[in-house]
DRENTIVEX-614415 format. One line per field, with one value per residue: chain; y, x, z of N, C-alpha, C in turn; residue number from 1. Coordinates in steps of 0.001 Angstrom, whole numbers, plus 500000, padded with zeros to 6 digits. Layout:
// residues N
chain	[A;...]
n.c2	[Y;...]
n.c1	[X;...]
n.c3	[Z;...]
ca.c2	[Y;...]
ca.c1	[X;...]
ca.c3	[Z;...]
c.c2	[Y;...]
c.c1	[X;...]
c.c3	[Z;...]
n	[NUM;...]
END
This chain:
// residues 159
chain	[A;A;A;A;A;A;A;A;A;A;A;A;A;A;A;A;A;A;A;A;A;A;A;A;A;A;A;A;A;A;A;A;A;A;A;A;A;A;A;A;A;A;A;A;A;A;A;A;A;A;A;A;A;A;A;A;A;A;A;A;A;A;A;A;A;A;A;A;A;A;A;A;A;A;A;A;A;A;A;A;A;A;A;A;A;A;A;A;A;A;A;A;A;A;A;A;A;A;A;A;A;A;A;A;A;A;A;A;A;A;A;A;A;A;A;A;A;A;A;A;A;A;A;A;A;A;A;A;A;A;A;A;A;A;A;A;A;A;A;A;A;A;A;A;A;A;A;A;A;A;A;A;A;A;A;A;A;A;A]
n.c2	[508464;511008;511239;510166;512017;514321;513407;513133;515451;515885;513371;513489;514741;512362;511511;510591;508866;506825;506160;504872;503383;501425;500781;499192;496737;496065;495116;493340;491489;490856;491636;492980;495360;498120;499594;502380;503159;505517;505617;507417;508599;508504;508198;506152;507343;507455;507213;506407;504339;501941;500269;498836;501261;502046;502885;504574;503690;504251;504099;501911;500086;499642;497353;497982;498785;496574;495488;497660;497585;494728;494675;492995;491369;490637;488212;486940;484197;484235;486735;486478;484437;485009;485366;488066;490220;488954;490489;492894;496076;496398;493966;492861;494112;495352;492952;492230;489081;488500;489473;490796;492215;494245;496006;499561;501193;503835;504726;502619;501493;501940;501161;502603;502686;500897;498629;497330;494809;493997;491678;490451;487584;484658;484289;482783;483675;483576;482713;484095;485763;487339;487959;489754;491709;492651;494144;495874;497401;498631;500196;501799;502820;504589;506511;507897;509208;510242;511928;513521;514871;516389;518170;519455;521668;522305;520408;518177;515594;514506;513564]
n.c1	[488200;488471;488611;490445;492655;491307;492185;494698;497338;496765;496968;499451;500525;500295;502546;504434;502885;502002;504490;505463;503571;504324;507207;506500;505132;507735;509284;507355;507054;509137;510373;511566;511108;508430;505673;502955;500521;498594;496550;496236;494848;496551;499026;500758;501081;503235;502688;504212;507070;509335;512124;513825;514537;512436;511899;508815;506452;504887;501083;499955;502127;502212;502124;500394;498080;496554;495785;493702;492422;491215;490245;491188;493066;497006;498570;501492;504112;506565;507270;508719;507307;504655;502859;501915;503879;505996;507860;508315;509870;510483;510782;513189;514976;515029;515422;513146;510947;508932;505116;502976;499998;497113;494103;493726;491311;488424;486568;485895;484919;485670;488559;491277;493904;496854;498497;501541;504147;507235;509476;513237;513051;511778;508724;505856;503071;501051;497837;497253;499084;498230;495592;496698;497618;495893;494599;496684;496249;493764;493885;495903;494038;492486;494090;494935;492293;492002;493733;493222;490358;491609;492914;491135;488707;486273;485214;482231;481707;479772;475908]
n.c3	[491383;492333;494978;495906;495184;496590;499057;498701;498665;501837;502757;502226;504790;506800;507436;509574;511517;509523;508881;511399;511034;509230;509664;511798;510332;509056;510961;512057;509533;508395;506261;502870;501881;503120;501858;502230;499915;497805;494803;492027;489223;487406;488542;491025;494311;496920;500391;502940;503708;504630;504983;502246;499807;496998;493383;492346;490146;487113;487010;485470;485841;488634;491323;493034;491681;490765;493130;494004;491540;491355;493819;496549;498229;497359;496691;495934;495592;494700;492396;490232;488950;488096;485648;485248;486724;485861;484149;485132;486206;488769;489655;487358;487279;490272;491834;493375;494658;495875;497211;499562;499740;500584;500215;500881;502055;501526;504273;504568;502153;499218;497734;497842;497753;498609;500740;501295;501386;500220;499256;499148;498249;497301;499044;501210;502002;505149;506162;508582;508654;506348;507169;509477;507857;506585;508495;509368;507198;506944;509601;508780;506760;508850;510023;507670;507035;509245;509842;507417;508498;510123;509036;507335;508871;508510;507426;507419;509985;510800;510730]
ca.c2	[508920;512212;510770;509744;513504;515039;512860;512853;516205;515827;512541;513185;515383;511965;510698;509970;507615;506291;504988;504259;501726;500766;500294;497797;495626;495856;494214;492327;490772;490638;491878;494514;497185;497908;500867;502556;504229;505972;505128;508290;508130;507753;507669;505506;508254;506665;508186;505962;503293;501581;499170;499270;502191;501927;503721;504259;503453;504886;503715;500893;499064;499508;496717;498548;498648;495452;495248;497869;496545;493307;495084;492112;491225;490441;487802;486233;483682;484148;487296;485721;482854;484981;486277;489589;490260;488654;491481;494108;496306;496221;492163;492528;495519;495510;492188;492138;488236;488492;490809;490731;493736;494604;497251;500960;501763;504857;505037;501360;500910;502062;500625;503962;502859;499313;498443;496686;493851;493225;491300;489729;486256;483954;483668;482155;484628;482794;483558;484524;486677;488669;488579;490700;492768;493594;494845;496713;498203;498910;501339;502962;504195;505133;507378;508874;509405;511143;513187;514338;515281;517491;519618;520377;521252;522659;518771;517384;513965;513562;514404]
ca.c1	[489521;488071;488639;492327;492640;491039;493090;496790;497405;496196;497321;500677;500813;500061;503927;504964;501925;501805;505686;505048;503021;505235;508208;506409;505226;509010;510255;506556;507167;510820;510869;512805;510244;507004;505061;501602;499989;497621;496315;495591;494616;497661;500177;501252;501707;504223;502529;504702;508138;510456;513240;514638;513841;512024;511384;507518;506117;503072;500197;500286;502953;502985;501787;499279;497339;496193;494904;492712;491600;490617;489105;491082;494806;497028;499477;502076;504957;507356;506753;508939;506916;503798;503259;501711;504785;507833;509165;507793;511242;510945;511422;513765;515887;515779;515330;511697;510364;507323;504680;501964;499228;495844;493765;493267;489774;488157;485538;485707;484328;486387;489928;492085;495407;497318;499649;502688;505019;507908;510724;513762;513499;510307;507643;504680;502287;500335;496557;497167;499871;497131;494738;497428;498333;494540;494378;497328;495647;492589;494932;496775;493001;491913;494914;494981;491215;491957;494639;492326;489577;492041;493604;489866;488070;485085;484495;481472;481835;478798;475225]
ca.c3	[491753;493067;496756;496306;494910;497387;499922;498539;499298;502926;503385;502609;506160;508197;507089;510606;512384;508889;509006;512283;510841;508092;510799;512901;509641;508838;511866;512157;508672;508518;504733;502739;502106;503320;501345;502133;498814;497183;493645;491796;487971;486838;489326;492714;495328;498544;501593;503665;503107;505703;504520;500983;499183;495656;493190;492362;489152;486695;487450;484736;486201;489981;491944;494231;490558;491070;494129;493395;490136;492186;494912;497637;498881;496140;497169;495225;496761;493370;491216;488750;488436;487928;484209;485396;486648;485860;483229;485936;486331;490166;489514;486664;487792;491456;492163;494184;494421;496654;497413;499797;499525;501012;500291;501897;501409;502114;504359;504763;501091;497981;497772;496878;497769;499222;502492;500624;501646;499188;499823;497628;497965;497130;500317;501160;503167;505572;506651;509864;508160;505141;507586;510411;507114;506613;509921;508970;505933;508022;510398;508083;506432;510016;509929;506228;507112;510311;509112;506704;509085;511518;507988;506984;510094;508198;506687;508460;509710;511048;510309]
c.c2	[510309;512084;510860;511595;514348;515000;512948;514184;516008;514371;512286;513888;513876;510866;509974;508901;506944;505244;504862;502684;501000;499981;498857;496818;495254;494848;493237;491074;489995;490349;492640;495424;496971;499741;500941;503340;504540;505869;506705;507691;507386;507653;506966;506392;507581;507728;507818;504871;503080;500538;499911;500136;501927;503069;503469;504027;504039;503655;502174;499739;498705;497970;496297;498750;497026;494691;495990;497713;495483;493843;493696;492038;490603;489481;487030;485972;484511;485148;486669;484316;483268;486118;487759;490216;489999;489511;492726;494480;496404;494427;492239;493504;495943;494348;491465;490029;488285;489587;489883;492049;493719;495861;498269;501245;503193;505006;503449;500574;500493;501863;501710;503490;501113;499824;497659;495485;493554;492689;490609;488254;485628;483759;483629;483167;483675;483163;484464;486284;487936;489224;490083;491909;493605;494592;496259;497800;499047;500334;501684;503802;504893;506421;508551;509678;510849;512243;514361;515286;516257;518411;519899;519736;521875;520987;518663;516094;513523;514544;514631]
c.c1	[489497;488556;490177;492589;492931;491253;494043;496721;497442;497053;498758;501741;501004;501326;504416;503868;501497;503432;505676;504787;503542;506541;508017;506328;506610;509152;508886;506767;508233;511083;511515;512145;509074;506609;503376;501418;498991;497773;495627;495171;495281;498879;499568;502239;501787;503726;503418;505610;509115;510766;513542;513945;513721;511525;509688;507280;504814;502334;499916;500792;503070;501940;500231;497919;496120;495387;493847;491653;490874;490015;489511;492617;495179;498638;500241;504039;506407;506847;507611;508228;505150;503565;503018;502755;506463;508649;509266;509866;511290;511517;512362;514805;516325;515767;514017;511773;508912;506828;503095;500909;497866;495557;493502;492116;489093;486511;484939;485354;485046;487559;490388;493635;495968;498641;500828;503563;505771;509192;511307;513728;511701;509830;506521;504186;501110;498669;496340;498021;498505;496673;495417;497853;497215;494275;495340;496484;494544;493002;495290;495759;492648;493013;495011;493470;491246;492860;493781;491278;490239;492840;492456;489044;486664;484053;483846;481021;480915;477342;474340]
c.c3	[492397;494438;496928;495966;496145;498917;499916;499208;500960;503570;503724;503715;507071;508088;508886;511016;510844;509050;510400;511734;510169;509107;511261;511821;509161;509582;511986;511466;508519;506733;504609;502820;502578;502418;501480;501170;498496;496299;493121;490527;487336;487160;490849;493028;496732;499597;502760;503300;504416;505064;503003;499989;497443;495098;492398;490959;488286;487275;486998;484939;487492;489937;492421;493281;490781;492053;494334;492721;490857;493462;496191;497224;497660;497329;496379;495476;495877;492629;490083;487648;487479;486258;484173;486107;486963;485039;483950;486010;487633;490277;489056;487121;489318;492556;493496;493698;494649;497382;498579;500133;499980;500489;500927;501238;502365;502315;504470;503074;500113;497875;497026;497255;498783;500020;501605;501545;500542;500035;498529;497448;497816;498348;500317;502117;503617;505795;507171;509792;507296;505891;508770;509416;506618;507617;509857;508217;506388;508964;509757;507423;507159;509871;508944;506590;508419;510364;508171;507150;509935;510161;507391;508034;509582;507689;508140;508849;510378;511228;511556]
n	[1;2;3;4;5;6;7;8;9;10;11;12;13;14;15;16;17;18;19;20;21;22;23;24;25;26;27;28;29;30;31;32;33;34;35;36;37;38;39;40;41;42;43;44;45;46;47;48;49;50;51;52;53;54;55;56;57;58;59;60;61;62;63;64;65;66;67;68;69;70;71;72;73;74;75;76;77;78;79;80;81;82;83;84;85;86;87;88;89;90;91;92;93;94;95;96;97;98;99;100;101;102;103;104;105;106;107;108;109;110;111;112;113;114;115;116;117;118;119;120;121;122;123;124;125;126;127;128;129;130;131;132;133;134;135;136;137;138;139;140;141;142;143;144;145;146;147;148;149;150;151;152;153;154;155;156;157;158;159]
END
């Protein structure tokens, strides 16, 4: 968790070409929210959100937990249907159904933070769909990454 650390800070300068990217999966997807985050220890820090605004959760409960943990896209059509979470209070409280999530990895490797898709009604995410939301996920690290590299210009990115 040293990385996400030593990223939040930093990353949470690259807010615009990050909702940028959030924007387009908005109107790409045609859900309610889209959120890019970072996974610290013990919180989910929002570097980026377009559509319906949520609020974030400890670490415990968010979402973006999960896809981490699993180290691969976390997709599910019905969160009510799924026991990890149907009591979740974004399900039960603000009415979330479906989520689709990739990971942000840093450096191509370590999954520190996930690309989001929620919406309120039950949907099926297609292949063609994860795989366009990987790609997503993919760009939004290029970004956090490169943000990072132009607010410490002493970091050496190459040997």
């Amino acid at each position: 968790m040293e990385i996400v650390r030593d990223l939040g800070l930093v990353a949470r300068n690259s807010a615009p070409a990050l909702q940028a990217i959030c924007r387009r999966a908005l109107r790409d997807f045609k859900v309610s929210t889209v959120l890019i985050t970072l996974v610290e220890e013990n919180e989910v820090v929002e570097l980026a959100m377009a559509g319906r605004d949520l609020p974030m959760l400890p670490r415990q409960q968010a979402f973006c937990s999960h896809v981490i943990v699993e180290d691969s896209a976390l997709v599910v059509a019905d969160l009510r249907s799924d026991a990890r979470f149907a009591r979740n209070i974004l399900v039960c409280g603000h009415g979330l159904r479906s989520i689709a999530a990739a990971p942000i990895r840093h450096n191509g490797q370590h999954a520190i933070g996930a690309f989001c898709l929620l919406d309120t009604v039950p949907r099926e995410f297609t292949r063609r769909e994860v795989s366009y939301l990987q790609r997503l996920a993919e760009r939004a690290a290029t970004e956090i990454w490169f943000c990072d590299a132009v607010n410490r210009p002493n970091l050496v990115l190459i040997d």
